[in-house]
C-alpha positions as CSV (number, residue, x, y, z in Angstrom):
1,X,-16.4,-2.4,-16.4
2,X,-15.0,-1.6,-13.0
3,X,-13.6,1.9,-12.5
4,X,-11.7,2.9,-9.8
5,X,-9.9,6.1,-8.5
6,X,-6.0,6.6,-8.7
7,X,-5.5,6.3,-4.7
8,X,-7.4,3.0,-4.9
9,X,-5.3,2.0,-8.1
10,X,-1.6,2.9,-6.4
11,X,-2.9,1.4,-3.3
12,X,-3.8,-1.8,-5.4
13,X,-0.3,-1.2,-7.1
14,X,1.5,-0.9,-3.4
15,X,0.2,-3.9,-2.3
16,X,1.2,-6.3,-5.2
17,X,4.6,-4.8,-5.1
18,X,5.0,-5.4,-1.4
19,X,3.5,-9.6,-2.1
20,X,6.6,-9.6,-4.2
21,X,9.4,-8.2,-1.7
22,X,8.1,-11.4,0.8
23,X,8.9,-10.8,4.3
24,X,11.2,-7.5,3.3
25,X,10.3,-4.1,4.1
26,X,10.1,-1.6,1.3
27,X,10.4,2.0,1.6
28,X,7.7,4.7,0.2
29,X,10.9,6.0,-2.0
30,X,11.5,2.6,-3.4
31,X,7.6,1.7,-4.1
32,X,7.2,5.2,-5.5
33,X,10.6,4.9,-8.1
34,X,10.3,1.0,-9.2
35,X,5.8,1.3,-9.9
36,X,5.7,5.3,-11.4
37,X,3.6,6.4,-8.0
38,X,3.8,10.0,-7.0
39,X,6.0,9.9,-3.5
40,X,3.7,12.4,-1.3
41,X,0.3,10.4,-3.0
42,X,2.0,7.2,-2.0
43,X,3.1,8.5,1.3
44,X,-0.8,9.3,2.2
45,X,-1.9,6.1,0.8
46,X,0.6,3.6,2.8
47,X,-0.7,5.8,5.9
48,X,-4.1,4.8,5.6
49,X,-3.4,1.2,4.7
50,X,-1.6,1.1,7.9
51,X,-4.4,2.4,9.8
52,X,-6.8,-0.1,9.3
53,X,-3.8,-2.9,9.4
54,X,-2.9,-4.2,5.7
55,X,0.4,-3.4,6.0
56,X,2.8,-2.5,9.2
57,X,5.7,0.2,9.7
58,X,8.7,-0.3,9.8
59,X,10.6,2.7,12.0
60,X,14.4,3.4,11.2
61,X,17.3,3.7,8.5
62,X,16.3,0.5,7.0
63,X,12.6,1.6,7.6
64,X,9.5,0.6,5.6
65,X,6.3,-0.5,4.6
66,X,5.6,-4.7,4.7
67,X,2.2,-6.5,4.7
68,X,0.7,-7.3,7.9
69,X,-2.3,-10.0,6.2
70,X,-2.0,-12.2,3.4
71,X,-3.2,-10.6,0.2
72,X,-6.0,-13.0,0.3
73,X,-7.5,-11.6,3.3
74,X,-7.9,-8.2,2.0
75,X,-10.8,-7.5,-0.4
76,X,-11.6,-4.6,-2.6
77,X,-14.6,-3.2,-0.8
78,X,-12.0,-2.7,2.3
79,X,-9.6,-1.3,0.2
80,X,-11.8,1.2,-1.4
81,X,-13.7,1.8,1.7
82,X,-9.6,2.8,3.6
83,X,-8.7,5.0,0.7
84,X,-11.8,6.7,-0.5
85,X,-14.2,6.3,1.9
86,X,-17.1,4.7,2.9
């Protein structure tokens, strides 16, 4: 059985919500309300997801998080290895 950390879990979590918003940009607020994730955890996560370029920024009012690769091109090694270290 595979066990893995919370920030790896939300970050998994993140990232299937955002699959489903398409091309639309989803704020930390409305990730954290609509899948149960802690805003400031969340906030933390997205920021290092960013870094290493799974998802993009979005500055502004209508500001956000979206994908920046297919879902397919981002494996669970790199995920774990972004949010918890190598």
């Amino acid at each position: 059985m595979l066990r893995v950390n919370k920030k790896i879990e939300y970050g998994i979590i993140a990232l299937l919500y955002l699959v489903g918003k398409e091309d639309k940009v989803a704020s930390v607020r409305e990730i954290s309300n609509n899948c149960g994730i802690p805003e400031t955890l969340l906030s933390k996560i997205m920021q290092s997801m960013k870094n290493v370029g799974f998802v993009s920024a979005v500055y502004g009012n209508q500001g956000g998080y979206r994908l920046s690769r297919e879902l397919s091109e981002i494996n669970l090694l790199d995920l774990t290895q972004a949010l918890a270290g190598p």
